[in-house]
C-alpha positions in Angstrom: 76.1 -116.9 9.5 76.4 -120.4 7.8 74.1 -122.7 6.9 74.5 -124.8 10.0 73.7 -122.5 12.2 70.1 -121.3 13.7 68.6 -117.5 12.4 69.3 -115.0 14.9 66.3 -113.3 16.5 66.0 -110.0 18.1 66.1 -111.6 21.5 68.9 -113.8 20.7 71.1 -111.1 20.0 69.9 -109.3 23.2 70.6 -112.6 25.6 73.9 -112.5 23.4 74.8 -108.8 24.6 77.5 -109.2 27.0 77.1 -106.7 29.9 79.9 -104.4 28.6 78.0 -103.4 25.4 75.2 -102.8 27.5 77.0 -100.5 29.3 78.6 -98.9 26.2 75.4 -98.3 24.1 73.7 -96.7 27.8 76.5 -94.1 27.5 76.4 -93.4 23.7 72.3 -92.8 24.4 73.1 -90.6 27.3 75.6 -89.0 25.6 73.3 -88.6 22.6 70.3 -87.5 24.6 72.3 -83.8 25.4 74.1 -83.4 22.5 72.4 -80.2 21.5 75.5 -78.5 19.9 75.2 -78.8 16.4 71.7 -79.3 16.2 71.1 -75.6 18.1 74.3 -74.1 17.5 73.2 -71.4 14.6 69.8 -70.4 16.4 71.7 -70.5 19.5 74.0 -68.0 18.0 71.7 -65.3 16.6 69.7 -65.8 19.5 72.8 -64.1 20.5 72.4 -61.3 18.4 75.4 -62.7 16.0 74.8 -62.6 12.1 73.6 -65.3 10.0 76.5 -65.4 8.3 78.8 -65.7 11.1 76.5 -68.8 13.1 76.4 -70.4 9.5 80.7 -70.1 10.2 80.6 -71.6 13.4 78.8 -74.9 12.2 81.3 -74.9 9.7 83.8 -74.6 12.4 82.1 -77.6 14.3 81.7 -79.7 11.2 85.5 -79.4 10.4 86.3 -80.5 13.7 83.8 -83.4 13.7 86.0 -84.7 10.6 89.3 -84.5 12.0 88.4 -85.6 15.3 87.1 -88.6 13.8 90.2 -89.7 12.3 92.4 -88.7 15.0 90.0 -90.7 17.2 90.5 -93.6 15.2 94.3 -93.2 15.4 94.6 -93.1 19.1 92.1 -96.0 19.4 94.4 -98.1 17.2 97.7 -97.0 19.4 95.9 -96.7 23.1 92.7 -98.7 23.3 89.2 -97.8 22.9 88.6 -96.8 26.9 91.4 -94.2 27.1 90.2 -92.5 23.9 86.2 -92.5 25.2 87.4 -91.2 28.4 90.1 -88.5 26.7 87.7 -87.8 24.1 84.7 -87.2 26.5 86.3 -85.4 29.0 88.1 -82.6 26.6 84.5 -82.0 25.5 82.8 -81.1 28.2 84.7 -77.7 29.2 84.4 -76.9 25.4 80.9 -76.8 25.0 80.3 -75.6 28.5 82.3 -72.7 27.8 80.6 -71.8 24.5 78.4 -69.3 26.3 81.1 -67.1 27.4 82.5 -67.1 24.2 79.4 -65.9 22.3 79.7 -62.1 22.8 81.2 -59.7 20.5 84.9 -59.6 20.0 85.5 -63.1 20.6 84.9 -64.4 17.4 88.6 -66.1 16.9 88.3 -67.6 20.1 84.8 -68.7 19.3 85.7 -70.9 16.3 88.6 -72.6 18.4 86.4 -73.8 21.1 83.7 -74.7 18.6 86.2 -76.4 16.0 87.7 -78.4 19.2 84.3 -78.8 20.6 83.6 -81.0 17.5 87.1 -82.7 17.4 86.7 -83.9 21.0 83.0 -85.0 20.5 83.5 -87.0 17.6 87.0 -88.3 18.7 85.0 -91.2 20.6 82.8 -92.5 17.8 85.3 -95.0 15.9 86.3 -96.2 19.7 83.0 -96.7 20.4 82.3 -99.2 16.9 85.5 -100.9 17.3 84.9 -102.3 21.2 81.2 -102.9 20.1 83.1 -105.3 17.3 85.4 -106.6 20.0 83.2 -107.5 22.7 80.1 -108.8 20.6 79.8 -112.2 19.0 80.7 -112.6 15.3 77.4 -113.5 14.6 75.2 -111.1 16.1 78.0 -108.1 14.5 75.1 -106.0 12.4 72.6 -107.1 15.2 75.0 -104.9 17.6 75.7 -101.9 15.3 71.9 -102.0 14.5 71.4 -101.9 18.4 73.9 -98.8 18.4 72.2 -96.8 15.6 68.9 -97.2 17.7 70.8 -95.6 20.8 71.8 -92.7 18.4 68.7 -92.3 16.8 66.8 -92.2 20.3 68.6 -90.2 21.9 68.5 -87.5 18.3 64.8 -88.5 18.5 64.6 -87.2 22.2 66.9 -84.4 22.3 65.0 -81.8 20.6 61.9 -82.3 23.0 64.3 -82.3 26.4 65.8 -78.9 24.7 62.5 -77.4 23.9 61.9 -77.0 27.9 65.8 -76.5 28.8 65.1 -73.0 26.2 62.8 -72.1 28.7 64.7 -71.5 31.5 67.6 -70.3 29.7 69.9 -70.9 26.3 73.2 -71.2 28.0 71.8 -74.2 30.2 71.5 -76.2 26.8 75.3 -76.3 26.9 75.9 -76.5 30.5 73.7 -79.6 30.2 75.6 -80.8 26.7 79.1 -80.6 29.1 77.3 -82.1 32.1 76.0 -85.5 30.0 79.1 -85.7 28.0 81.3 -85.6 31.8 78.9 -88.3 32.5 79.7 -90.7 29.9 82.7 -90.1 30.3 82.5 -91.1 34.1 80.7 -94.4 32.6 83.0 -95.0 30.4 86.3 -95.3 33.1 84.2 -97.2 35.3 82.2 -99.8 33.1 84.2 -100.3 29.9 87.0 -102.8 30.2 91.1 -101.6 30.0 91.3 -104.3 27.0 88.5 -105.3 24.8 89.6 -108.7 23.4 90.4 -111.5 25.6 93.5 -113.5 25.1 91.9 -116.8 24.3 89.8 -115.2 21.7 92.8 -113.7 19.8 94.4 -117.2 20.4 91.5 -118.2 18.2 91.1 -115.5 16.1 90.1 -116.4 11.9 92.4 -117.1 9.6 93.3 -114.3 7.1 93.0 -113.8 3.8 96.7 -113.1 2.1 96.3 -109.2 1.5 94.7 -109.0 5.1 98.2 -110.6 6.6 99.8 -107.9 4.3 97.9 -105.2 5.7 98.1 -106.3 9.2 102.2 -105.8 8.9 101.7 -101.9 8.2 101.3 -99.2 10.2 100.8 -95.4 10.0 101.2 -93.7 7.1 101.7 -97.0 5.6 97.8 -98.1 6.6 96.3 -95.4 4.6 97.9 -95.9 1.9 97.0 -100.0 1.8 93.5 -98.5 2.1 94.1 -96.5 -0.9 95.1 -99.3 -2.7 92.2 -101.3 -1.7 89.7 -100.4 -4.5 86.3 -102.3 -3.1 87.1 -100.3 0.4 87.0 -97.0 -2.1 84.1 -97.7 -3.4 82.7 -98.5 -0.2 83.5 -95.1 1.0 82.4 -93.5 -1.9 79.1 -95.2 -1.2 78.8 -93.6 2.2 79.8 -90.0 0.8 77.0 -90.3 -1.8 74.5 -92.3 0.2 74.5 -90.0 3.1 74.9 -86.3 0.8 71.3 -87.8 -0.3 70.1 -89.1 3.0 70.7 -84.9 4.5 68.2 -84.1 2.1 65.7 -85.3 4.0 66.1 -82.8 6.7 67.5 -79.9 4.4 65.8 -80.5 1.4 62.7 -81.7 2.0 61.4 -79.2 4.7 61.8 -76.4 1.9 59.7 -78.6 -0.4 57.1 -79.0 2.0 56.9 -75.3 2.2 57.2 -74.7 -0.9 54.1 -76.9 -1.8 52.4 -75.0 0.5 51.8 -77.4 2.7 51.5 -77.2 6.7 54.7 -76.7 8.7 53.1 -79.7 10.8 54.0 -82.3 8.4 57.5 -81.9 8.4 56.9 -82.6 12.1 55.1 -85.4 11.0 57.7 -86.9 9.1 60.4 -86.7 11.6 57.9 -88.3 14.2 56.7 -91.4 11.9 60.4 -91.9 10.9 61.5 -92.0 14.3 59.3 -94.3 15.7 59.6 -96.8 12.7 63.1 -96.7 12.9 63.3 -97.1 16.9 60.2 -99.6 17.2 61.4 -102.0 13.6 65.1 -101.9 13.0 66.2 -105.0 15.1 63.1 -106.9 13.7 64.0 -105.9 10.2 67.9 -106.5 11.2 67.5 -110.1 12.7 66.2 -111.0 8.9 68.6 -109.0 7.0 71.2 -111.1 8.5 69.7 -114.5 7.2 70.4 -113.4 3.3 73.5 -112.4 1.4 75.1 -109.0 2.9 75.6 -107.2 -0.5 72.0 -108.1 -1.3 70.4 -106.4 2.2 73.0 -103.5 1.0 71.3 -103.3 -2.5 67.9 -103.9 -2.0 67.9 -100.9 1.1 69.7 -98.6 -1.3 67.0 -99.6 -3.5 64.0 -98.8 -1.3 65.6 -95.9 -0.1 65.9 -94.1 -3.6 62.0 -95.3 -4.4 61.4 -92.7 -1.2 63.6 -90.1 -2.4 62.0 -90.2 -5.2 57.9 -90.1 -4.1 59.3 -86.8 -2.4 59.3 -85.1 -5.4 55.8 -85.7 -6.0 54.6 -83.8 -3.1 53.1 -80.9 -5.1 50.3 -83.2 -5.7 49.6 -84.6 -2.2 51.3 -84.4 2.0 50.5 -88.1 1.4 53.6 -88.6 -0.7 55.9 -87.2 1.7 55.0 -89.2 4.8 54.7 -92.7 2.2 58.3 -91.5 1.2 59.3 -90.8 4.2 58.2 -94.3 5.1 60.0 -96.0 2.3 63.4 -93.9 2.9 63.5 -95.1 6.7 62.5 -98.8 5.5 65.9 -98.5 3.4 68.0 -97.4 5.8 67.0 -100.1 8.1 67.7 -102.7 5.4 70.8 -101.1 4.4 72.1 -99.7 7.5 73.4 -102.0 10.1 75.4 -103.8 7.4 77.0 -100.8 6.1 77.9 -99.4 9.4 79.2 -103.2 10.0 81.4 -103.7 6.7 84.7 -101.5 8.3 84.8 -103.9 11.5 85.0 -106.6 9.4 88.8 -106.0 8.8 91.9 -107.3 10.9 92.1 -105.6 14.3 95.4 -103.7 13.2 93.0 -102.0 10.8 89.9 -102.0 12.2 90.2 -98.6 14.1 91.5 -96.7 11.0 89.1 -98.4 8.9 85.9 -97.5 10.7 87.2 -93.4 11.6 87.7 -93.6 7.9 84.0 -94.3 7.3 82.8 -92.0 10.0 84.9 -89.0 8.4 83.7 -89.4 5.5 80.4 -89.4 6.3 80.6 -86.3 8.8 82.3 -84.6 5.4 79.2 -85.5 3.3 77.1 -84.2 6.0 78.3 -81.1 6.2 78.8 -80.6 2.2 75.3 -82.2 1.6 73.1 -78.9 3.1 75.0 -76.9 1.0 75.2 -78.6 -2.4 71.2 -80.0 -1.7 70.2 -76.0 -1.3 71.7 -74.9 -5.0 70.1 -77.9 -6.5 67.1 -78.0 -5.1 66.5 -74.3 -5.8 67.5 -75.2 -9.6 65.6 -78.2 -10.2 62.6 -78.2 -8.4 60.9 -81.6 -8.1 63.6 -83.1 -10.0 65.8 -82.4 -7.6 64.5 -85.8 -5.8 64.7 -88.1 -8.9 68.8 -86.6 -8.7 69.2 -87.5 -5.4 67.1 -90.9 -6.0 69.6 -91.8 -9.0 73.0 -90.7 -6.4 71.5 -92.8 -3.7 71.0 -95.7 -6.7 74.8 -95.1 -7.5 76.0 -95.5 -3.7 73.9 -98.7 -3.9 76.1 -99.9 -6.8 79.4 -99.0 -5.0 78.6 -100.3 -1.8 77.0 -103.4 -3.1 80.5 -104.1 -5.2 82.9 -102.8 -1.9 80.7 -105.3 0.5 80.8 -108.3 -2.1 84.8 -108.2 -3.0 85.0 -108.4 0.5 83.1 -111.1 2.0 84.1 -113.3 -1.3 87.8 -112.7 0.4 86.8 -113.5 3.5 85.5 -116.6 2.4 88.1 -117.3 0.5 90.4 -117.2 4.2 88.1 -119.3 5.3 88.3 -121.9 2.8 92.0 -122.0 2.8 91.6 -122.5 6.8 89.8 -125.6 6.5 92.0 -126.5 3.4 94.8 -126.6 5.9 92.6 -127.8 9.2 92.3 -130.7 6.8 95.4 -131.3 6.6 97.2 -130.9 9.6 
């Protein structure tokens, strides 16, 4: 936003939403609202009568898949447009998941882990095809307004998920993923009808920004030759290593810090608590907190969530003394993410178009890869370190804050260095 222009509030952004996005963010919520696959996949499994051991494999299974199919989704949004890949992507998931029942019996394990490793490839395959016609079809300006509006579809439909599978349970397990396959057919029905063949206009590429140099360079590659620009680009790498660290200690706060809670002896209810109050902050304030986070500086929102955020992770340690602690941490942690969140989810869609698909799967893989990794390494560490297991996690989320303040600055001081050079020459001409 420059200085010329008016602060964008929430409604603003929403008379700004161009039927399309409405459209795209009503299909990721319905799409969100029955994914119950990962979230139910390991009691779904020894409700089966399968071991621990071997549900704890199938998650793996799905996680690894999740990963992939994010960067293969970016890939084919890149080469065939973000519809196709929604509507491929969607509609390979839905026979995998609704299948999943008749796989769960003994003898099929092999065939098990296929469907459940493709399961997770498909599902995730839409995600960077979803962020980069959200970046396409919104206007510059109201950018973090729009991925803030499509973290709120996530989180509400994650929010209301569990509650529609606690009656679906009722009548019977295997409807959970007849209904997963149903909702995901049904997005991708939405998708092929409502989402537009090509994202961008022709006038507005006509009128596209002018680039910084090394964005022209990396505009000219393709392929393998993409990646490894990306490699070369050290703010993008520590961007990425922010979002590996920041979200390995965001998990904890559904791995972690139920065990605490226990292990305080506190009731099971607060946990329950805690997910509640986070929820409905997060649903209720984020575009508030958003339409001011976008009137300062985007590496200072970035820092000053990442700062808030570890101030919660670290209040949770002191929940021996009082459940106070957790809910007022659990408070602060959300308030972070919503300072810090829409502008990181942002930053990859700031790049040229050519790399804008790889750029963002990129993001989402590595996030997908710290969420599966995070359980595992927040378990052993917690178990060794007790309370100070929170003022670790407080200090890695404090070093993602770092990296992603340094990645988002280096880039926006390009950007406005393109921009300056275009009115260098506008002057000119």
């Amino acid at each position: 936003m420059t200085d010329d222009e008016p602060p964008i509030g929430v409604l603003d952004a929403l008379r700004a939403t161009p039927a399309t996005v409405r459209y795209l963010l009503g299909g990721v919520l319905v799409n969100q609202l029955g994914a119950f696959v990962q979230t139910f996949l390991v009691l779904y499994l020894t409700h089966r009568g399968m071991s621990d051991g071997t549900a704890g494999l199938a998650l793996g299974a799905y996680s690894l898949g999740t990963v992939f199919g994010t960067v293969l989704g970016g890939e084919i949004t890149h080469r065939l447009g973000p519809r196709i890949t929604t509507v491929v992507a969607m509609t390979g998931s839905a026979p995998l998941v609704a299948v999943l029942p008749l796989l769960a019996r003994p003898g099929l394990l092999a065939p098990l882990l296929v469907a459940i490793a493709l399961a997770g490839l498909f599902a995730q395959a839409y995600r960077p095809a979803a962020s980069v016609l959200l970046s396409d079809l919104m206007p510059e300006r109201y950018q973090v307004m729009a991925f803030s509006m499509m973290r709120i579809a996530l989180n509400t439909g994650a929010a209301l998920a569990p509650l529609i599978a606690a009656g679906v349970i009722l009548l019977d397990w295997d409807l959970l993923f007849w209904l997963d396959g149903a909702t995901t057919l049904v997005y991708a029905g939405l998708a092929y009808r409502l989402l537009p063949r090509r994202a961008v206009p022709e006038e507005a590429s006509r009128e596209a920004p002018r680039e910084a140099p090394q964005d022209r360079t990396e505009r000219r590659t393709g392929g393998r030759a993409a990646y490894a620009a990306m490699l070369r680009d050290r703010a993008y790498l520590a961007y990425l290593a922010s979002v590996m660290l920041g979200t390995v200690a965001y998990v904890q706060s559904s791995i972690s810090l139920p065990l605490e809670i226990v292990d305080d002896g506190h009731p099971t209810w607060l946990y329950s608590a805690v997910l509640t109050a986070s929820s409905v902050v997060l649903i209720t304030c984020e575009l508030k907190i958003t339409a001011y986070i976008t009137r300062i500086p985007t590496h200072l929102a970035v820092g000053v969530g990442h700062l808030v955020n570890s101030i919660g992770l670290a209040v949770y340690g002191l929940a021996a003394h009082s459940g106070a602690f957790v809910l007022f941490g659990a408070v602060l942690a959300v308030s972070g993410l919503m300072i810090a969140g829409p502008s990181m989810f942002a930053h990859p869609a700031t790049f040229p178009a050519e790399l804008k698909a790889r750029y963002l799967a990129t993001m989402q893989a590595v996030a997908g890869l710290a969420s599966a990794l995070g359980p595992l390494l927040g378990v052993v560490l917690w178990n060794r370190l007790g309370a100070g297991f929170w003022v670790l996690m407080a200090l890695v989320n404090g070093l993602a804050g770092v990296l992603a303040v340094a990645g988002v600055k280096h880039r926006a001081g390009r950007r406005a260095g393109a921009e300056a050079e275009q009115e260098v020459v506008g002057g000119t001409v």
